[in-house]
N, C-alpha and C positions, 0 to 999 in steps of 0.2 A: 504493500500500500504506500508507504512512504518513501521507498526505492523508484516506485512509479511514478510520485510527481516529484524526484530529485534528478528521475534520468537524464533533463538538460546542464545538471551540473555536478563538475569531479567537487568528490567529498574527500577532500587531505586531511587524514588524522595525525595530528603533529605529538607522538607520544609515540612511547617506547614500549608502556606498560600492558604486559599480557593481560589483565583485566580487561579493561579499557578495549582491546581491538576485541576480543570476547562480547563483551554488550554490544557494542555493533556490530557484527556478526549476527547477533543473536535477534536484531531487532532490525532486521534484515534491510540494512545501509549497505551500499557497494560503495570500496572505499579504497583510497592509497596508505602506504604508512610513509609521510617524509615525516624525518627526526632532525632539527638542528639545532645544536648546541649550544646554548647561552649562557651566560653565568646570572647563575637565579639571587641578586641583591635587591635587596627593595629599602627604602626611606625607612628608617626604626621607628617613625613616628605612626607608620599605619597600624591598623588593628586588624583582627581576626578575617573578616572578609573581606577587607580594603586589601588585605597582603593579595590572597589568591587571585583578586581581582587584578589588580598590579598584573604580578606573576604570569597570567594567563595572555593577559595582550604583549605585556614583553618577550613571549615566547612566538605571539601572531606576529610581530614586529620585526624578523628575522627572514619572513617571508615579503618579498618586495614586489617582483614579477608574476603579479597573479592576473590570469586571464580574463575574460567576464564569467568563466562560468567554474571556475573555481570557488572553494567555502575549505579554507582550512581550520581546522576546529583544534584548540590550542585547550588544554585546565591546565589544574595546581591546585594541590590538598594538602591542606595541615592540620594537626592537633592544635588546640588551642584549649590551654590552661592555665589558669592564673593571670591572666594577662598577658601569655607569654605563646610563643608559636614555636610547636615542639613539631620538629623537621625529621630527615631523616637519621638514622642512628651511625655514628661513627665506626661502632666496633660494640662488641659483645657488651663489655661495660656500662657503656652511653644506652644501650636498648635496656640493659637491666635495672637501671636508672628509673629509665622512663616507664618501663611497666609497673615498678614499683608505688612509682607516683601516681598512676592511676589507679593504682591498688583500694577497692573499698570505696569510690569518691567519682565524679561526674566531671566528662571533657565532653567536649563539642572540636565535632569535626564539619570545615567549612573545604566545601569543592568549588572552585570559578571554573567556568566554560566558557571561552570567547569565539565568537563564528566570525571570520574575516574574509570579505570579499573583496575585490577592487575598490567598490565603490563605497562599503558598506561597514561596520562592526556594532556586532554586537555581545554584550557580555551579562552572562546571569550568573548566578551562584547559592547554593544551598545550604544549610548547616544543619544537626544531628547531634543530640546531644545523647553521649555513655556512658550506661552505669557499670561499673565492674564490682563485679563482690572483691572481698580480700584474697589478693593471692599468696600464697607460700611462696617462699622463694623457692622451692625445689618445682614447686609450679612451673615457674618463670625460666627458671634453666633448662628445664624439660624443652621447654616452647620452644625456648631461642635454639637450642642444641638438633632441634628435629624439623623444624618448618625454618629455620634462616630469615629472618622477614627485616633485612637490613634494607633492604630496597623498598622499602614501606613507611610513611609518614608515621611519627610513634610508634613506631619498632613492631606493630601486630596489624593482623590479616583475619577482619572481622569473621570471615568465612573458614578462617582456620583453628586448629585446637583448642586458641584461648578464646575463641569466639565460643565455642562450645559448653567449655567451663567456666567460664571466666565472667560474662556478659548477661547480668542477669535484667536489661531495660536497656530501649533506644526511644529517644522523641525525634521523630524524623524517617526518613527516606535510609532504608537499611546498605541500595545500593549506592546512596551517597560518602557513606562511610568507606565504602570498597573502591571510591575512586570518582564513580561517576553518576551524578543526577538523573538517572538515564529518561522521565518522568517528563524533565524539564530539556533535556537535550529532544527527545521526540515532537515538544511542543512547540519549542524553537524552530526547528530546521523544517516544521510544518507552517510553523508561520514563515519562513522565509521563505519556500517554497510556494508558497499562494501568493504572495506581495508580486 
């Protein structure tokens, strides 16, 4: 349905994450994967979804030479706790940190998605607020030692292990947590498709 009123235009997914090409797959978008590389700094004055928002167009911004019928589709997801925007994990350590921290207590996870045409941008974004019961630390060593989830915003993969044991409450959009508002990307590129 939605592949049939996008068929006059290529859909670039500028993302690396095997989540992310899986939802669209699955929500049956024909698509490219271009990835390029930026360095993801942002002003330390933004907040929670000002960052991903940021983050999202400065990754569209990379792309210069776009046709008329291209739409490259650019996010960026963080935990966000305390005030504070918890990235991806350095190293075993840094993740056991972070899971710690969320141990027993409630984060909010914020995804931007920007749609960039020639002529055009647009950007929306989601948030998801997680409750985790208390973990053990033997919990936590388990996780990271078997699932690796280093390439994951706060160090976990709500769909994996500790999502299982771990996550007893979400307010919000479950696969916003995993990466992508998939909800809000469908309604988008539906609206832009009819415009």
């Amino acid at each position: 349905m939605l592949s049939e009123k996008l068929k006059n235009h290529n859909i670039i997914l500028a993302s690396g994450s095997p989540r992310r090409h899986h939802f669209f797959k699955e929500m049956g978008i024909d698509f490219a994967i271009e990835v390029k590389e930026i360095n993801e700094i942002y002003p330390e004055h933004l907040k929670g979804a000002e960052i991903t928002d940021y983050l999202s167009k400065l990754k569209a911004a990379a792309f210069s030479d776009l046709s008329n019928k291209d739409i490259v589709i650019t996010s960026d997801t963080i935990v966000w706790q305390n005030e504070k925007a918890i990235e991806k994990p350095k190293d075993f350590e840094d993740a056991f940190k972070m899971l710690k921290s969320f141990s027993g207590g409630m984060h909010e996870v914020f995804t931007s998605v920007s749609f960039t045409g020639k002529n055009f941008q647009k950007t929306i974004h989601d948030s998801t607020k997680v409750w985790f019961n208390t973990l053990k630390d033997e919990e936590i060593t388990y996780y990271l030692n078997t699932c690796n989830p280093y390439d994951k915003a706060g160090s976990y993969g709500i769909q994996e292990w500790i999502g299982y044991i771990g996550i007893h409450k979400i307010e919000g959009s479950y696969f916003n947590v995993m990466g992508l508002p998939t909800h809000l990307v469908y309604k988008t590129l539906m609206e832009i498709a009819n415009s």
